[in-house]
VEXZA-954925 format. One record per residue: residue number from 1; residue in three letters; x, y, z of N, C-alpha, C, O, CB in turn. Coordinates in Angstrom, 1 decimal, padded with zeros to 4 digits, m for minus. Glycine has a CB too. Example, Ala and Ser with C-alpha at 12.3 -4.5 7.8 and 13.67 -1.06 7.14 Angstrom:
% residues 2
+-----+---------+--------+--------+--------+--------+--------+--------+--------+--------+--------+--------+--------+--------+--------+--------+--------+
| num | residuo |    n_X |    n_Y |    n_Z |   ca_X |   ca_Y |   ca_Z |    c_X |    c_Y |    c_Z |    o_X |    o_Y |    o_Z |   cb_X |   cb_Y |   cb_Z |
+-----+---------+--------+--------+--------+--------+--------+--------+--------+--------+--------+--------+--------+--------+--------+--------+--------+
|   1 |     ALA |  013.2 | m005.7 |  007.8 |  012.3 | m004.5 |  007.8 |  013.2 | m003.3 |  007.8 |  014.2 | m003.3 |  008.5 |  011.3 | m004.5 |  009.0 |
|   2 |     SER |  012.8 | m002.2 |  007.1 |  013.7 | m001.1 |  007.1 |  012.9 |  000.0 |  007.9 |  013.4 |  001.1 |  008.0 |  014.1 | m000.6 |  005.7 |
+-----+---------+--------+--------+--------+--------+--------+--------+--------+--------+--------+--------+--------+--------+--------+--------+--------+
END
This chain:
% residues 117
+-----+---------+--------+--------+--------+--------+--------+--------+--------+--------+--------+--------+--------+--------+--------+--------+--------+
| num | residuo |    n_X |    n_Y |    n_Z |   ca_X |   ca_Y |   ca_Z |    c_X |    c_Y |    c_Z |    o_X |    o_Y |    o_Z |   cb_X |   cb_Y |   cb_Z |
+-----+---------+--------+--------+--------+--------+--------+--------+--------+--------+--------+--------+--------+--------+--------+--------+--------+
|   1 |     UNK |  000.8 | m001.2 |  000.0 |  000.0 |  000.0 |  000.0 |  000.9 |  001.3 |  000.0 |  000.5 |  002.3 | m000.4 | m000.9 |  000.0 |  001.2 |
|   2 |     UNK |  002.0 |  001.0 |  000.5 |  002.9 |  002.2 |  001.0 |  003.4 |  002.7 | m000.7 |  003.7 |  003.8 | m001.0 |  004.4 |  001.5 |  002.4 |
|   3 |     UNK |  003.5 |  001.8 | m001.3 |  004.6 |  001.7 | m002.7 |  003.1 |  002.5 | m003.5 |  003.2 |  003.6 | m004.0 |  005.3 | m000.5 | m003.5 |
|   4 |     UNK |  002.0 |  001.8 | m003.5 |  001.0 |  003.2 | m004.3 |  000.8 |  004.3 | m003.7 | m000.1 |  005.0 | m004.1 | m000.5 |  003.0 | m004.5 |
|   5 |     UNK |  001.3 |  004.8 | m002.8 |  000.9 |  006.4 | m001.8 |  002.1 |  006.9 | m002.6 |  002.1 |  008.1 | m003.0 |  001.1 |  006.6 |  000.4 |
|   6 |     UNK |  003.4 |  005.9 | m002.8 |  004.8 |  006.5 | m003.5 |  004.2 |  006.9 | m004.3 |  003.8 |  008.1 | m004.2 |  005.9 |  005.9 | m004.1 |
|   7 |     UNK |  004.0 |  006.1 | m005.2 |  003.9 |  006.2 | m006.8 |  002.7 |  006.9 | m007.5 |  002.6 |  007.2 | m008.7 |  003.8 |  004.7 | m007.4 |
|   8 |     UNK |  001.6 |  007.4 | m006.1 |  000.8 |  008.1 | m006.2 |  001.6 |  010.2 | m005.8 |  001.4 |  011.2 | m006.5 | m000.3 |  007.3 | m005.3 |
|   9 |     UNK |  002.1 |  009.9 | m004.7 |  003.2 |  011.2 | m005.2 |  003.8 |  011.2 | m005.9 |  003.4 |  012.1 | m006.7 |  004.1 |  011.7 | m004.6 |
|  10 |     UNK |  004.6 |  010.6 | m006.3 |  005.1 |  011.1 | m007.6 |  004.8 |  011.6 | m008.7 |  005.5 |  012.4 | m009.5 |  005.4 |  010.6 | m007.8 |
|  11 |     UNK |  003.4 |  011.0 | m008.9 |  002.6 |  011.5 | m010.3 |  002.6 |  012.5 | m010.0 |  003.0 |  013.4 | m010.8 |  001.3 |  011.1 | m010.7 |
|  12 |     UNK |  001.8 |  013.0 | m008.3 |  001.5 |  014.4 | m008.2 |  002.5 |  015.3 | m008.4 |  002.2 |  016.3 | m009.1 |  001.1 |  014.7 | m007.0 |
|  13 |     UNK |  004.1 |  015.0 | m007.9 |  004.9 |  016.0 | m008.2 |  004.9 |  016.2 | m009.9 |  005.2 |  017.2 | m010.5 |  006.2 |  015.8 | m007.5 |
|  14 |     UNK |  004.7 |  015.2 | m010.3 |  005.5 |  015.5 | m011.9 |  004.1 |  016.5 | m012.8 |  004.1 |  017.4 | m013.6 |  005.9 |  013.5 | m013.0 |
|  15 |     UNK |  003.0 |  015.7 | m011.9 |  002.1 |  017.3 | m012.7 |  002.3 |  018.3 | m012.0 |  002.8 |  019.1 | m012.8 |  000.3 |  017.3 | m012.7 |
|  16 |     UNK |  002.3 |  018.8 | m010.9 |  002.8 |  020.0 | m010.4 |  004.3 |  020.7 | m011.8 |  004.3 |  021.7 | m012.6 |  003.4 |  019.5 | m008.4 |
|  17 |     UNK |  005.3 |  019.9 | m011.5 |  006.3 |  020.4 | m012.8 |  005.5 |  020.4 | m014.0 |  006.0 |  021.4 | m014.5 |  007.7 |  019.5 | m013.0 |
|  18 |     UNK |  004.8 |  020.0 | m014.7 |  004.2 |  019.9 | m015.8 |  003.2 |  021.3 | m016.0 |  003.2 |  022.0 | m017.0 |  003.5 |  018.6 | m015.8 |
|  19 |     UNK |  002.6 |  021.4 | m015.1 |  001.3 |  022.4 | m014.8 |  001.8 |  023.6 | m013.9 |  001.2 |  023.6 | m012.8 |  000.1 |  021.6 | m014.0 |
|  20 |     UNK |  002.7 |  024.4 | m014.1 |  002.5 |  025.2 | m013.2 |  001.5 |  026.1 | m012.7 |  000.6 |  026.5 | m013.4 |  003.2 |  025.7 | m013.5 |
|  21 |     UNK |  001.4 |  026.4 | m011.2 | m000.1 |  027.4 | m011.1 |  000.2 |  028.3 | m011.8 |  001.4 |  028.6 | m012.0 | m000.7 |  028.1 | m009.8 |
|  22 |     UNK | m001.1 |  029.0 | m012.3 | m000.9 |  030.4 | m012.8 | m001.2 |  031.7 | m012.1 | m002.4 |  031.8 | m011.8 | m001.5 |  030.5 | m013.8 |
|  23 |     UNK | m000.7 |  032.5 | m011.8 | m000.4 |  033.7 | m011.7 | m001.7 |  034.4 | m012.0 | m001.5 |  035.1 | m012.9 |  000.6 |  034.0 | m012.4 |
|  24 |     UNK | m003.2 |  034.5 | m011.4 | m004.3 |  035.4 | m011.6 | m003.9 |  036.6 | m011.6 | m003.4 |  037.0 | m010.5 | m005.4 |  035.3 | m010.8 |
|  25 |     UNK | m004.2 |  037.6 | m013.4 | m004.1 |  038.6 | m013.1 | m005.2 |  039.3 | m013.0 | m006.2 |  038.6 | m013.0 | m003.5 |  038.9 | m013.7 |
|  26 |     UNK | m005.6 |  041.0 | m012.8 | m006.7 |  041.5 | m012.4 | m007.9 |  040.9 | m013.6 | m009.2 |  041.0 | m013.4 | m006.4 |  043.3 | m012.3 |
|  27 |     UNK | m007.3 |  040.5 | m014.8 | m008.5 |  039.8 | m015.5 | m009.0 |  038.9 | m015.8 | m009.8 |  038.8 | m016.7 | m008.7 |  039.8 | m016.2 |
|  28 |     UNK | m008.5 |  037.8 | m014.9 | m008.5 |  036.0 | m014.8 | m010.2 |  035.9 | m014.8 | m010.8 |  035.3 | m015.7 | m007.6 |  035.2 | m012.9 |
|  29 |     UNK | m010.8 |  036.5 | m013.6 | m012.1 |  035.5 | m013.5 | m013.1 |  036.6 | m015.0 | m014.0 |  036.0 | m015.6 | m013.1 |  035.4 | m011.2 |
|  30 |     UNK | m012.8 |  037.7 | m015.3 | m013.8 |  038.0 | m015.9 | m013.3 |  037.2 | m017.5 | m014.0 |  037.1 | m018.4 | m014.1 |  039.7 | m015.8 |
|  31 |     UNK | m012.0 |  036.7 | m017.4 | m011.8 |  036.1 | m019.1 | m012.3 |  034.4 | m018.6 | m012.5 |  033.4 | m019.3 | m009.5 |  036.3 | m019.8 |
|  32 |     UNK | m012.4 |  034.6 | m017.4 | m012.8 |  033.0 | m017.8 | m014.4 |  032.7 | m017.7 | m015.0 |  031.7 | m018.2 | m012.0 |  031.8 | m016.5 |
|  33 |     UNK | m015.1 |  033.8 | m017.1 | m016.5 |  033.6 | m017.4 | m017.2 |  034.2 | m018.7 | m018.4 |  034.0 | m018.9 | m017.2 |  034.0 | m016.3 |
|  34 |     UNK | m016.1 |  035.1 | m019.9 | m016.3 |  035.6 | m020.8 | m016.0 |  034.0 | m021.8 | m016.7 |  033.8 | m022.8 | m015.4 |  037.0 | m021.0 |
|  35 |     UNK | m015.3 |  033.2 | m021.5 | m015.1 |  031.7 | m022.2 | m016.2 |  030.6 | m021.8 | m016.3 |  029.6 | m022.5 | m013.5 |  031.1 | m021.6 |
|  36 |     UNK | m016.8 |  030.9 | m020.9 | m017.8 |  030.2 | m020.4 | m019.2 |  030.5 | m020.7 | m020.2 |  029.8 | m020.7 | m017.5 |  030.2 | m019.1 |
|  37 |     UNK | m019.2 |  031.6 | m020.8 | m020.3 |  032.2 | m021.5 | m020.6 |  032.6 | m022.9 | m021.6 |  033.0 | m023.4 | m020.5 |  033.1 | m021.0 |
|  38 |     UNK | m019.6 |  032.4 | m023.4 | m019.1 |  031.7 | m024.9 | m019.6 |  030.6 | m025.4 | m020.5 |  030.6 | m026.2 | m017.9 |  031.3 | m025.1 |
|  39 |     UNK | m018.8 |  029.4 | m024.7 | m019.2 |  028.1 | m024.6 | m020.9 |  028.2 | m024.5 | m021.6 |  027.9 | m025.5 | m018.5 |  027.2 | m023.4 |
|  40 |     UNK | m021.4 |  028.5 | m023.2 | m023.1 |  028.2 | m023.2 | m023.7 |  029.0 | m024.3 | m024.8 |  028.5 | m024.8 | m023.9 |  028.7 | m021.7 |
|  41 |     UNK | m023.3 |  030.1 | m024.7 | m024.1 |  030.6 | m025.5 | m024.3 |  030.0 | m027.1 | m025.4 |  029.9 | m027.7 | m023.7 |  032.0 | m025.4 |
|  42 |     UNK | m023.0 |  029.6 | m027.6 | m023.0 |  028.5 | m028.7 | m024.3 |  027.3 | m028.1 | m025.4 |  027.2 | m028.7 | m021.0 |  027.6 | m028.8 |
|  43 |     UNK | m024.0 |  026.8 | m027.3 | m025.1 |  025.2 | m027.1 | m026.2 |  025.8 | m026.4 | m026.9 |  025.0 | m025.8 | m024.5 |  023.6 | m026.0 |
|  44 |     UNK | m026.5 |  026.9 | m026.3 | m028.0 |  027.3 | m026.0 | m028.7 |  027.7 | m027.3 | m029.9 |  027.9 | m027.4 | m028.2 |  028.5 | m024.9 |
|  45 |     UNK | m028.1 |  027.8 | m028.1 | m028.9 |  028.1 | m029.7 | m029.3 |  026.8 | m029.8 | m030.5 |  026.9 | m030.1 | m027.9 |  028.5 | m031.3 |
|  46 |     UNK | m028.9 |  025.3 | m029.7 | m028.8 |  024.1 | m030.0 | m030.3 |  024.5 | m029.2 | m031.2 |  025.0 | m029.9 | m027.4 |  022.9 | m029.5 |
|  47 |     UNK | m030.3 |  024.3 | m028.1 | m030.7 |  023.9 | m027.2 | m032.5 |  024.2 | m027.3 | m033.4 |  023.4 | m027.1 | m029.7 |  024.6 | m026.1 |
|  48 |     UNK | m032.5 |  025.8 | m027.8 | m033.7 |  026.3 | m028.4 | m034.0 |  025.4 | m029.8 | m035.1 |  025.0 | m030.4 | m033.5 |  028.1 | m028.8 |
|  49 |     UNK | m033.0 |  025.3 | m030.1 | m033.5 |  025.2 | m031.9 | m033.9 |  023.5 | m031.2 | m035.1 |  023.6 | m031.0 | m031.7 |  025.4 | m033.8 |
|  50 |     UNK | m033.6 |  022.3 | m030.8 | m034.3 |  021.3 | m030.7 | m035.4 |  021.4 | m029.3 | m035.9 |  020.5 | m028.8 | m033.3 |  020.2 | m030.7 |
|  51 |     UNK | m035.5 |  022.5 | m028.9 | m036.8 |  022.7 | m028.0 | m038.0 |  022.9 | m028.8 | m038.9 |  022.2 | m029.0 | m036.7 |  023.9 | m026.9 |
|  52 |     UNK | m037.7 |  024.1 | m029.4 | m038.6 |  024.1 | m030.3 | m039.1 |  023.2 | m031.6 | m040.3 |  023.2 | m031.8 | m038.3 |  025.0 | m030.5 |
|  53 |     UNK | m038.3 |  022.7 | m032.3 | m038.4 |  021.4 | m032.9 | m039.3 |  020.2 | m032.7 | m039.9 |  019.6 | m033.5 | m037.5 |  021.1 | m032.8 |
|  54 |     UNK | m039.0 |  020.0 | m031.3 | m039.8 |  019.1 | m030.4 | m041.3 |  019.8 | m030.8 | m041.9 |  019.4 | m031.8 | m039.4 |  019.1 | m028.5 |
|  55 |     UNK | m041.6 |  020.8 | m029.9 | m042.4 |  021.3 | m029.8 | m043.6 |  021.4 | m031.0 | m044.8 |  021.0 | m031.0 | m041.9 |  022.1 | m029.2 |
|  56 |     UNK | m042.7 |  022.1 | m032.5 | m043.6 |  021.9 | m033.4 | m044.1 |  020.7 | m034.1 | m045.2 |  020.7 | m034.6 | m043.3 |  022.6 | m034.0 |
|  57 |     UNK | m042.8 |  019.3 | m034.1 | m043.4 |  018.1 | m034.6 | m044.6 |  017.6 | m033.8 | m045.6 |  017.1 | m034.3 | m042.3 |  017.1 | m034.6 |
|  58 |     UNK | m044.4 |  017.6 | m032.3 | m045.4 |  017.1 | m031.1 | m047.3 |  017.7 | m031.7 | m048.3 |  017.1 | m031.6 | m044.8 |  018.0 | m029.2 |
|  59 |     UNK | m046.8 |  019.3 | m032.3 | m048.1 |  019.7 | m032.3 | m048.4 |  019.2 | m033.5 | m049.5 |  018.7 | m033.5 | m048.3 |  021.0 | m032.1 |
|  60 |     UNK | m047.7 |  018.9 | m035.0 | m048.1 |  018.5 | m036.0 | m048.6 |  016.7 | m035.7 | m049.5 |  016.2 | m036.4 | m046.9 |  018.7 | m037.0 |
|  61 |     UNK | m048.3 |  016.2 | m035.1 | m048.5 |  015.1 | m034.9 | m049.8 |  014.7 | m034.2 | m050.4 |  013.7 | m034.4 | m047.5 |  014.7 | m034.3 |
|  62 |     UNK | m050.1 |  016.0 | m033.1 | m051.2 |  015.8 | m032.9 | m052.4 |  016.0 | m033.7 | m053.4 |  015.4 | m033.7 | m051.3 |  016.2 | m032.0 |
|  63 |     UNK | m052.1 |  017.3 | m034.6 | m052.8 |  017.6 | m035.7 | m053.4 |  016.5 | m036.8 | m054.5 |  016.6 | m037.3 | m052.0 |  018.5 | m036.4 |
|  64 |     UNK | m052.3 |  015.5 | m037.1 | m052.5 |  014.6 | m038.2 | m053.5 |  013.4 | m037.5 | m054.3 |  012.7 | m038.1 | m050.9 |  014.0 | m038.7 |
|  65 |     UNK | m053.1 |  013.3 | m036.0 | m053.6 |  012.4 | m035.3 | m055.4 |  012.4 | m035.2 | m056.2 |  011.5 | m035.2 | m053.0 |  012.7 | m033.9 |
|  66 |     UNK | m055.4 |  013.8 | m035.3 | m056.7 |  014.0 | m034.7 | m057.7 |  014.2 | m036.8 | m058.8 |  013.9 | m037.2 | m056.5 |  015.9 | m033.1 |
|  67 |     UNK | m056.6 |  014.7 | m037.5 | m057.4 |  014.3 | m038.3 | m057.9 |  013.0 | m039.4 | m058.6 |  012.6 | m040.4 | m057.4 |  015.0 | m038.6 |
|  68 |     UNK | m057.0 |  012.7 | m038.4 | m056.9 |  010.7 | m038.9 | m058.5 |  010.4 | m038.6 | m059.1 |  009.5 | m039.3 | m055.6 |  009.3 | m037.4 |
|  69 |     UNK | m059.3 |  011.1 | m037.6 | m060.0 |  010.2 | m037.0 | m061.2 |  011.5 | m037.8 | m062.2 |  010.9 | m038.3 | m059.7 |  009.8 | m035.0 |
|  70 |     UNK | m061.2 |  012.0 | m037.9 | m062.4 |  013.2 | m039.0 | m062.9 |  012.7 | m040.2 | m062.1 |  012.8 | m041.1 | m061.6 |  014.7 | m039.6 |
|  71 |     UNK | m063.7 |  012.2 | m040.4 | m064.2 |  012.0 | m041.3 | m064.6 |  012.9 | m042.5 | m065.4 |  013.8 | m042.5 | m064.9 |  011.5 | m040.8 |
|  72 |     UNK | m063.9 |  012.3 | m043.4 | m064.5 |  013.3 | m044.7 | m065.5 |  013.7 | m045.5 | m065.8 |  012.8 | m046.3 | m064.1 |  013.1 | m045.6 |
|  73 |     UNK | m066.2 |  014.7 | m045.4 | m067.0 |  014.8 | m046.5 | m066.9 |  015.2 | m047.9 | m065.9 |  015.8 | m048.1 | m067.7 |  015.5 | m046.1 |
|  74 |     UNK | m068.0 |  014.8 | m049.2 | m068.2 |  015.0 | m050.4 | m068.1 |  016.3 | m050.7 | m068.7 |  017.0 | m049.8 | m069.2 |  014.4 | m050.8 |
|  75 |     UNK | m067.6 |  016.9 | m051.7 | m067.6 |  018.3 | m051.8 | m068.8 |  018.5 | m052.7 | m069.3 |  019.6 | m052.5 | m066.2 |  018.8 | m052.3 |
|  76 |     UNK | m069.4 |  017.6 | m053.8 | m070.4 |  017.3 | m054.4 | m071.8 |  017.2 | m053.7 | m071.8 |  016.9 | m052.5 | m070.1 |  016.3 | m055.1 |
|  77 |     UNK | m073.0 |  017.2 | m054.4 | m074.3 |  017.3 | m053.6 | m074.6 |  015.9 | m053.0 | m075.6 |  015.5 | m052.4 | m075.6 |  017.8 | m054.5 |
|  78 |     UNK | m073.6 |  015.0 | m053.4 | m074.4 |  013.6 | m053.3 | m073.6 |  013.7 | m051.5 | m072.8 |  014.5 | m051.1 | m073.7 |  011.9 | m054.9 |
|  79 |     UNK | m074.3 |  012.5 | m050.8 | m074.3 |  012.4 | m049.5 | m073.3 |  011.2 | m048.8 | m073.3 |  010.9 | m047.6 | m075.7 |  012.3 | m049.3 |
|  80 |     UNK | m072.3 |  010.7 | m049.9 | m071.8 |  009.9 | m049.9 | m070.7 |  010.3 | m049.1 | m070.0 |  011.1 | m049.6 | m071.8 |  009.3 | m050.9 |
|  81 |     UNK | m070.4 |  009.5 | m047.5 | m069.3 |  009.7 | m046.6 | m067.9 |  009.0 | m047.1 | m068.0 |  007.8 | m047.5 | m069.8 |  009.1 | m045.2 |
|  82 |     UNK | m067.1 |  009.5 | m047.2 | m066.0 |  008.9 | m047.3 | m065.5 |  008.5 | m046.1 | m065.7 |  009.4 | m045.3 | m065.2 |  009.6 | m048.0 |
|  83 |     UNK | m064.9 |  007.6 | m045.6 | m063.9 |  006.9 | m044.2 | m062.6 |  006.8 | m043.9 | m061.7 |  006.1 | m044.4 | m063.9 |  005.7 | m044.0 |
|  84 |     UNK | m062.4 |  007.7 | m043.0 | m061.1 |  008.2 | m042.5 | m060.2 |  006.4 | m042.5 | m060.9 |  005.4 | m042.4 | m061.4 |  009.2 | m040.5 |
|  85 |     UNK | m058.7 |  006.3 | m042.6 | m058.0 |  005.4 | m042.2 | m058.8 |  004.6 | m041.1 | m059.1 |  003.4 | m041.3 | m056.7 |  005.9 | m041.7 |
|  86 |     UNK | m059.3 |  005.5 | m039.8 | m059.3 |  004.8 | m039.2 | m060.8 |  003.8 | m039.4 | m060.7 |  002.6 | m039.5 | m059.1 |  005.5 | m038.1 |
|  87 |     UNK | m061.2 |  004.1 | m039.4 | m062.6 |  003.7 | m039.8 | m062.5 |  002.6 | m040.9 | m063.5 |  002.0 | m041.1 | m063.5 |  004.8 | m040.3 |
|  88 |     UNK | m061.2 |  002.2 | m041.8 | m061.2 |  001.3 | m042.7 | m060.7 |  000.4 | m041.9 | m060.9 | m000.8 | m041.8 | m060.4 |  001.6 | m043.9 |
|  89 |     UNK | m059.8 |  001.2 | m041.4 | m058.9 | m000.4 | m040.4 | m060.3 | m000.8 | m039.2 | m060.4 | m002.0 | m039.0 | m057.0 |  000.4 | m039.0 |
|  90 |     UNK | m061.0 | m000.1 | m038.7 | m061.8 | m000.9 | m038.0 | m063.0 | m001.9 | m039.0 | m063.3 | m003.1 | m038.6 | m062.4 |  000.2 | m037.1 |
|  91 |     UNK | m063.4 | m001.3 | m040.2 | m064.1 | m002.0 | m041.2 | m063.4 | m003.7 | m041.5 | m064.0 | m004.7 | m041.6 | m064.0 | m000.9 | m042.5 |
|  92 |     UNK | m061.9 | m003.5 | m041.7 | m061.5 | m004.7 | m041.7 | m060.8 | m005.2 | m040.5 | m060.1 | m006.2 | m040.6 | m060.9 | m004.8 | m042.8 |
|  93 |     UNK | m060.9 | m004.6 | m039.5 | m060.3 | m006.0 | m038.0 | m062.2 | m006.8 | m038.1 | m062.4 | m007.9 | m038.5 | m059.6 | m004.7 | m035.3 |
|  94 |     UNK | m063.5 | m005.6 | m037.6 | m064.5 | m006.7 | m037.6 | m064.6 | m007.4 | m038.9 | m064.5 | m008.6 | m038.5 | m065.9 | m006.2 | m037.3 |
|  95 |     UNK | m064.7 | m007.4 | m040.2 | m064.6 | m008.3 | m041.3 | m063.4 | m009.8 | m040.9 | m063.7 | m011.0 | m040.9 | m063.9 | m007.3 | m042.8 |
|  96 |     UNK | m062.8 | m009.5 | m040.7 | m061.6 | m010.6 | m039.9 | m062.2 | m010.8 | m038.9 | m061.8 | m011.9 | m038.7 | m060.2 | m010.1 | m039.6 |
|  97 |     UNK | m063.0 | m010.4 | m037.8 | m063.2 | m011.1 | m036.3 | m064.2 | m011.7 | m036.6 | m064.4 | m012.5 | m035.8 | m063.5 | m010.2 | m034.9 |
|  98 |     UNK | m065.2 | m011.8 | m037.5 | m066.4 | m012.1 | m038.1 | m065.8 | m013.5 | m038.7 | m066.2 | m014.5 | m038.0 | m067.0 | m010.8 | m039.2 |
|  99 |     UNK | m065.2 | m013.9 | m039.5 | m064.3 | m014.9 | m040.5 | m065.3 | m014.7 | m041.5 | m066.2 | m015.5 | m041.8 | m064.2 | m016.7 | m040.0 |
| 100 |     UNK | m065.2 | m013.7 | m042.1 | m065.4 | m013.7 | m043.5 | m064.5 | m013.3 | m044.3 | m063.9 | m012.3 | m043.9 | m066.2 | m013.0 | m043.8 |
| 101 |     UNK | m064.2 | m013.8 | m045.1 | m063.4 | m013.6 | m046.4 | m062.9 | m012.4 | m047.0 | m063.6 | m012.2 | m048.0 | m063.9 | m014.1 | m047.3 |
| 102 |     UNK | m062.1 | m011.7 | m047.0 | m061.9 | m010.4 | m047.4 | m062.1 | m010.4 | m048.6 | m062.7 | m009.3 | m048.7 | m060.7 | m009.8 | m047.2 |
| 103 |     UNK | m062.1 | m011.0 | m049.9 | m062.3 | m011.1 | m051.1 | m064.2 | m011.6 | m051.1 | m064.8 | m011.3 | m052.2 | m061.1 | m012.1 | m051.8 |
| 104 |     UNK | m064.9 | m012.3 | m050.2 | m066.2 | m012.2 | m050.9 | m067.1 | m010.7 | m050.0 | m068.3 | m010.4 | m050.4 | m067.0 | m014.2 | m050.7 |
| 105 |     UNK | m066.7 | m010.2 | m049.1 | m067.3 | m009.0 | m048.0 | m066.2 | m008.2 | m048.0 | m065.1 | m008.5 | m047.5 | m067.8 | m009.4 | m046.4 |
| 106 |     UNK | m066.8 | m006.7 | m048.7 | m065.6 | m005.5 | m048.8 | m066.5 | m005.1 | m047.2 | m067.7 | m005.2 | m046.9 | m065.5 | m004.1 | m050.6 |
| 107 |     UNK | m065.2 | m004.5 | m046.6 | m066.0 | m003.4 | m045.7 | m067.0 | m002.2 | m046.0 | m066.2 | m001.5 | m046.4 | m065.1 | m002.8 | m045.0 |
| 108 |     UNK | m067.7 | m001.8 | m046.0 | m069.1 | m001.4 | m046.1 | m068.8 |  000.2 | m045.8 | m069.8 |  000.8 | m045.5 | m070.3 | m002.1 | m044.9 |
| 109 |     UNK | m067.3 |  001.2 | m045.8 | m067.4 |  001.7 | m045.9 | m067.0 |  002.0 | m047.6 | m067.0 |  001.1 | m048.4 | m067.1 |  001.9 | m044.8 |
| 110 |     UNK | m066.5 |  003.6 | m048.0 | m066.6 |  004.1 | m049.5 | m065.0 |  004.5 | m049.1 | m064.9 |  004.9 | m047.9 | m067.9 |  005.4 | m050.1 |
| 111 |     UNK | m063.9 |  004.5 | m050.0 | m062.8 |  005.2 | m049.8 | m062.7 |  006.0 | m051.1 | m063.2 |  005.8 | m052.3 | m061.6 |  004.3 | m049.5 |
| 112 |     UNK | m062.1 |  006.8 | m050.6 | m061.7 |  008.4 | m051.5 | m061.2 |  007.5 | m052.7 | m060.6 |  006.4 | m052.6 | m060.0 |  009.8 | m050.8 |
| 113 |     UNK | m061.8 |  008.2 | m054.1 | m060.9 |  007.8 | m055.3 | m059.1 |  007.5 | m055.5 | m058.5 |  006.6 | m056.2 | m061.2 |  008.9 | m056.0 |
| 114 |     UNK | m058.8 |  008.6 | m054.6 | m057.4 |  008.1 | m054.5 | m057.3 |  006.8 | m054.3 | m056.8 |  006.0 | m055.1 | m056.6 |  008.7 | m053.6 |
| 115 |     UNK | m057.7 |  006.5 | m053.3 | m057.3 |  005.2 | m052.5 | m057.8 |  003.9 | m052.9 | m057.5 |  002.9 | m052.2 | m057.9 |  005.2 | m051.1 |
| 116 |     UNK | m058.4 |  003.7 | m054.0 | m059.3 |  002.6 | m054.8 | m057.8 |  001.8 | m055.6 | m057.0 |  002.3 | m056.4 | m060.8 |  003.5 | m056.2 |
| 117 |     UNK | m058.1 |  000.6 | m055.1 | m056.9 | m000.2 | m055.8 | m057.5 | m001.3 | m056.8 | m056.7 | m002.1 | m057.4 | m055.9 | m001.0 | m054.5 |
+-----+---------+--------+--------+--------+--------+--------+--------+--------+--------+--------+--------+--------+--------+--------+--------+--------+
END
């Protein structure tokens, strides 16, 4: 134990020779919190720019979320509902909990022209 307390001074002296203290002059602490406030001010731009980021995907997400579930209307006089995603996927989990055949019973809702395969 005695031989690591050595070999543990020793290190210390040889950084002491390696590192001398320095000498604070009358402008030591204001140059070192002018370097430090450097540093934060660089990674607080980061810091906003992915706060905010967060913030606007979270709200788009809820946006898309919520009009996932809105159902579309015809822009034409006819009265025919079109069905949100969700409403297709629920059309086909009961078609499947039912055991009917996806090819002889379409789900009974109408999808947007786009979506016709």
């Amino acid at each position: 134990m005695t031989e690591d307390n050595r070999e543990l001074d020793e290190l210390f002296r040889r950084y002491r020779a390696a590192c001398p203290d320095i000498e604070p002059g009358p402008n030591f602490m204001p140059g070192v919190w002018d370097r430090i406030e450097r540093n934060r001010s660089f990674s607080l731009v980061f810091d906003k720019l992915a706060r905010s980021l967060v913030t606007v995907s979270a709200a788009a997400c809820l946006v898309l979320a919520a009009l996932n579930f809105v159902p579309r209307q015809s822009a034409g006089p006819e009265t025919t509902r079109f069905a949100s995603y969700a409403d297709v996927l629920t059309a086909a989990d009961l078609t499947m909990e039912h055991g009917l055949d996806a090819g002889s019973s379409r789900p009974r809702v109408m999808l947007p022209p786009t979506y016709n395969h």
